[in-house]
C-alpha positions as CSV (number, residue, x, y, z in Angstrom):
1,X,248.9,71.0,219.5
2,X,247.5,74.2,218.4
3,X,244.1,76.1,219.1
4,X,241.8,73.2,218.2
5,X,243.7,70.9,220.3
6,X,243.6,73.4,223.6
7,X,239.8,73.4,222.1
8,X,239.3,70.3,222.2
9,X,241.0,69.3,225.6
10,X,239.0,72.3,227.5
11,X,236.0,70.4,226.2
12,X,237.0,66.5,227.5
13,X,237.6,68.5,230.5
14,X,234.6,70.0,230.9
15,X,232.5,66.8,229.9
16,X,234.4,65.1,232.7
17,X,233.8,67.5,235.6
18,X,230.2,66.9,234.2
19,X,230.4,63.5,234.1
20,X,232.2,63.3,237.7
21,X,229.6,65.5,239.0
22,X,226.3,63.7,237.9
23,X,228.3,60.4,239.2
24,X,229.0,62.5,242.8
25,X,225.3,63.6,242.3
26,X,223.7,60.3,241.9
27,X,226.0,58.6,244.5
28,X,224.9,61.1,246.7
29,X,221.4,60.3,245.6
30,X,222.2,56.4,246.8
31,X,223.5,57.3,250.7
32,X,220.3,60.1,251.2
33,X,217.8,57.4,250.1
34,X,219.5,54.9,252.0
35,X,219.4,57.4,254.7
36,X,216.0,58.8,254.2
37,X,214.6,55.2,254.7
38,X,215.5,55.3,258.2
39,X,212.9,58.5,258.7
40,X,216.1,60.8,258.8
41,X,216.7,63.2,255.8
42,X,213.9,63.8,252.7
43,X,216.0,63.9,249.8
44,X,214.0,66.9,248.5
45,X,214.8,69.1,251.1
46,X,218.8,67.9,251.4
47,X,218.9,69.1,247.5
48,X,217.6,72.8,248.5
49,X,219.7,72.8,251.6
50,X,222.4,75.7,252.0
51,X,224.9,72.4,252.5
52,X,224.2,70.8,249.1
53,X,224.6,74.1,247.6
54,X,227.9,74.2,248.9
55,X,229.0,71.1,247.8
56,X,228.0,71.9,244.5
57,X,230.0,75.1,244.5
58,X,232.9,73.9,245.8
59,X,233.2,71.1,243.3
60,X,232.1,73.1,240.5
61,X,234.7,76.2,241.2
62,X,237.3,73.6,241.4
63,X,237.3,72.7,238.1
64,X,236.8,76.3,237.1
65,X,239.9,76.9,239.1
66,X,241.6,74.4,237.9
67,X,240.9,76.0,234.0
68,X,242.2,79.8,234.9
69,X,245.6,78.1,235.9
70,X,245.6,75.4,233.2
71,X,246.2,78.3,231.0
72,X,249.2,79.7,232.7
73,X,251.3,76.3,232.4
74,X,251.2,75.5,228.5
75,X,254.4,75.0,227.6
């Protein structure tokens, strides 16, 4: 494959994760509104919440995980 190949993969990977996080994002968008509606959570407030953070962290490190060990298993 060579270095523009590895290049290029790394980058459709990244543009995924992106793409798999602003679909999370927005789902997630979808189920608070729905939720909100009944008086319960304000969107606003869930996004600066210590628990939307974390959700965001995990998923994010777990693509970034997942490209330190993609390195290691070239063959």
């Amino acid at each position: 494959g060579g270095l523009f190949e590895e290049i290029k993969d790394d980058l459709v990977e990244k543009n995924m994760a992106q793409q798999l996080w602003e679909m999370f994002d927005e789902l997630l968008d979808v189920v608070i509104t729905a939720i909100s509606e009944s008086g319960v959570v304000d969107i606003h407030a869930f996004k600066m919440s210590e628990e939307y953070q974390y959700i965001k962290t995990l998923f994010e490190d777990s693509f970034l995980v997942n490209q330190l060990f993609d390195g290691d298993n070239v063959a």
